[in-house]
N, C-alpha and C positions, 0 to 999 in steps of 0.2 A: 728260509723255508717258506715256500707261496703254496697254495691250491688254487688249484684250477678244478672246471666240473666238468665231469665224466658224462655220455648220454647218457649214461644209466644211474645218473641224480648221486651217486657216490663220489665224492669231492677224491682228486687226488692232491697227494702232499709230496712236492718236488723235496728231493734231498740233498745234502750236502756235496753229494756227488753228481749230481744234475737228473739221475732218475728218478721217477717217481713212482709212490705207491698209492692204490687205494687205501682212503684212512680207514674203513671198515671191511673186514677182511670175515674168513670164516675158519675157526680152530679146531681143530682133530686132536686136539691131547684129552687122552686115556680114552677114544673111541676104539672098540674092538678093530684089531685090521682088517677081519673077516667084516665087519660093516662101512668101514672106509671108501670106499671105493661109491658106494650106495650112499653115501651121506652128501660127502662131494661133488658128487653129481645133481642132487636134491641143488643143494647149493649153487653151483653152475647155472641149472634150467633158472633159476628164479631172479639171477644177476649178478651174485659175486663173482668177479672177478679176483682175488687174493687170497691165497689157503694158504694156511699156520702150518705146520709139522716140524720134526724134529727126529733124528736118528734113536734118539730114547723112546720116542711113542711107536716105534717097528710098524709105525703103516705108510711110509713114506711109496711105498708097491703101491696101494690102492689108490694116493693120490691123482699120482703118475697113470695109472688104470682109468679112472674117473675124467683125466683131462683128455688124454688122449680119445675115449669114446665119444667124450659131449660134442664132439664137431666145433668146437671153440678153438680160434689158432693159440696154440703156446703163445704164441705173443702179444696177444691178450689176456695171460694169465700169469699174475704175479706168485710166483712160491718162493715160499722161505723156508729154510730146514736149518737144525741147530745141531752143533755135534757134541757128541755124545761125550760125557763128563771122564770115559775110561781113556778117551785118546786123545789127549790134551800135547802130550810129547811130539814134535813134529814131524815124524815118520810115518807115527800112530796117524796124526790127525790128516796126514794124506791121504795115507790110505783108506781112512773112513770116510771124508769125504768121495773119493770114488763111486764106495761104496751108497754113500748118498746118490749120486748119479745114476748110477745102475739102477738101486732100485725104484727111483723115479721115469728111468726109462727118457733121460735127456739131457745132452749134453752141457746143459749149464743152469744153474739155480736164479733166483733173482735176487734172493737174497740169502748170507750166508752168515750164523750168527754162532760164536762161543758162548753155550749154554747157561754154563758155572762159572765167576771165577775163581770159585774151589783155590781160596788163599792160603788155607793149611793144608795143601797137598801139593805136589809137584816143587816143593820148594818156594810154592807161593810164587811161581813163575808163569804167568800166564802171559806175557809178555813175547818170550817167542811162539808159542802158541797163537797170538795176534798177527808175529809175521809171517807165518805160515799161512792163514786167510789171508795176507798182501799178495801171495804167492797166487790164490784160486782168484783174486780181483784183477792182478797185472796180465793173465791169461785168458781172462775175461769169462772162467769157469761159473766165478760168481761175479753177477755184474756189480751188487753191491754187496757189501761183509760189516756185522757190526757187533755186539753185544747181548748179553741177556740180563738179569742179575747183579750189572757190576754198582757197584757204589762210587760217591763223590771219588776217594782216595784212588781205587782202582781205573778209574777214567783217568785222573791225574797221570799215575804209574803211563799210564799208554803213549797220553800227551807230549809226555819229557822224552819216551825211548820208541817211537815209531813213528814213522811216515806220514800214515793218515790216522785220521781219527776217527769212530766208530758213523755210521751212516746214520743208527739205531741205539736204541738201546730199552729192551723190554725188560719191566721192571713190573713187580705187583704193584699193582693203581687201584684202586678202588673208593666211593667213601666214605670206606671207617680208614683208609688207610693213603693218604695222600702221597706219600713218600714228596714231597714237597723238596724236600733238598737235593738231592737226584733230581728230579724233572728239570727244576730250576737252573742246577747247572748244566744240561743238556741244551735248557733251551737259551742258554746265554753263549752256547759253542754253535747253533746248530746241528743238535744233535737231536733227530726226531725220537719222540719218549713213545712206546708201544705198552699199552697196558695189560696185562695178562691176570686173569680172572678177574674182568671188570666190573661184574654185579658180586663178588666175595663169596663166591660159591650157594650163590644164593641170599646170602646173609643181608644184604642191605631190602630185600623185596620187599620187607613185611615194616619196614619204616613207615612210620604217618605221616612224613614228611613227603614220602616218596608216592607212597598210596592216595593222597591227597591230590597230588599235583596228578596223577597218572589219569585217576576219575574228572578230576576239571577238564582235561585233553581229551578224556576218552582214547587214551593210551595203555597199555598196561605200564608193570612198575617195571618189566627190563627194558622198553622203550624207552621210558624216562631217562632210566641212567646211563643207559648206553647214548643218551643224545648228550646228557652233560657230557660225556665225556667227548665227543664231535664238536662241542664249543669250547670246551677248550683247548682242544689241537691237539689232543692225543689220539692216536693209531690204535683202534681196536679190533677183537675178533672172536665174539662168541663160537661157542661150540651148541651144537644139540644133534642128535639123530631122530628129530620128531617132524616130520617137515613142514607141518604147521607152527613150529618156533622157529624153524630155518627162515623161512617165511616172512615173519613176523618179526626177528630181528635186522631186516636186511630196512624194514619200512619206518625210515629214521627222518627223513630229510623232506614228509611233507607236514611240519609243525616244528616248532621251535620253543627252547623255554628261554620264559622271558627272567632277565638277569635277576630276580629275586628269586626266583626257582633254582636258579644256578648257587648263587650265594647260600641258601637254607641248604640243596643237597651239600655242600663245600664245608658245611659246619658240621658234617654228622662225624669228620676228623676224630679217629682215637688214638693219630699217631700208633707207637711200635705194638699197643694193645690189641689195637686192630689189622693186625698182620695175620692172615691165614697161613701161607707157608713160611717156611723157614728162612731165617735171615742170611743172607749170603755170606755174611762175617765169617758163618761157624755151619753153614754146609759144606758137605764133606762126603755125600755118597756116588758112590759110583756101584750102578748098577750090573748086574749078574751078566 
């Protein structure tokens, strides 16, 4: 996995299948979808290129809205969408991929990822469910397809019984929560590790650790931690609908922390304590 730099100072991160993505991206989970469309675009004018979605957040419409208005070609513009935890079965997960399509309003995604591996449901088979995404990669619907959620074990499961192996795999990062053994074996497969809720829902901001370091920079504290996570090679992608944080999170790459800053945030670790959501072991919903 190499980066290379973007004109627009966003490093991209070549993948294991030879495409690459912006490692800083911009997320749309639980933004209204009546504001999607309007966030995205915020996002777009300022220089993102790579937007998060997923069939569970139902604004994959305004995405698809937002790109196609900014004057920015598609092929400039990395999207990823994840499907949805009800249609796991590979009939189901066809046809809702389509439906991703459609309401994105384009014939192919950039990136195509399984949500959940929802182990105690389906039989704990997410396995053909994987080769179903082989199915939307070999047709070039999705040019890459990978993970969300999976754990060491579930990677394994994939390794032994399919073809390719995941391009991604987004996992909670954050740190109070490293998830260190996940990343680790991702990054000994090349498998690029995607962090989702990077600042912990907020929870790491108000660290002295972090406040400290933000004020010596004259950065704020999600600049801070949104750049550790840029040093250490993971793929991120805040969310906000305020476009002075749209803004503001995208302006990562002109300061750097220097490896004692990295080291102190790296210790604020609480392991499994420090998990916001739920552990993939023993999720198990699938939505209305």
């Amino acid at each position: 996995m190499s980066t290379t730099q973007r004109t627009s100072a966003v490093p991209n991160v070549t993948l294991n299948d030879g495409h690459s993505i912006p490692q800083l991206g911009f997320g749309v989970f639980q933004i209204d979808p009546a504001e999607t469309a309007e966030a995205v675009s915020t996002a777009l004018e300022v220089g993102y290129r790579h937007i998060d979605t997923a069939e569970m957040y139902r604004n994959e419409r305004g995405v698809g809205q937002a790109v196609r208005a900014s004057g920015v070609d598609r092929a400039e513009v990395f999207i990823t969408s994840k499907l949805n935890n009800g249609h796991h079965r590979p009939d189901d997960a066809r046809r809702a991929f389509e439906t991703t399509l459609s309401e994105l309003g384009f014939d192919y995604v950039d990136l195509f990822l399984i949500h959940w591996p929802l182990p105690t449901l389906y039989g704990g088979d997410f396995v053909s469910t994987w080769k179903t995404l082989e199915e939307f990669r070999a047709d070039g619907r999705a040019r890459s397809i990978g993970v969300s959620n999976f754990q060491v074990e579930h990677l394994q499961r994939l390794a032994s019984s399919s073809d390719h192996q995941p391009a991604v795999n987004q996992i909670e990062l954050h740190p109070y929560l490293l998830n260190e053994q996940v990343r680790a074996y991702g990054e000994a497969r090349d498998i690029a590790t995607e962090a989702w809720s990077p600042i912990a829902q907020g929870a790491v901001l108000g660290e002295p650790v972090i406040t400290a370091i933000a004020e010596r920079l004259e950065k704020s504290p999600a600049q801070v931690v949104l750049r550790w996570h840029i040093q250490r090679g993971n793929i991120v992608f805040p969310k906000s609908t305020t476009p002075a944080r749209i803004k503001e999170n995208i302006e990562l790459f002109d300061f750097q922390l220097d490896a004692d800053d990295v080291t102190r945030i790296t210790a604020l670790d609480k392991g499994e304590v420090g998990r916001t959501g739920p552990h993939p072991d023993k999720f198990a919903h699938i939505p209305a």
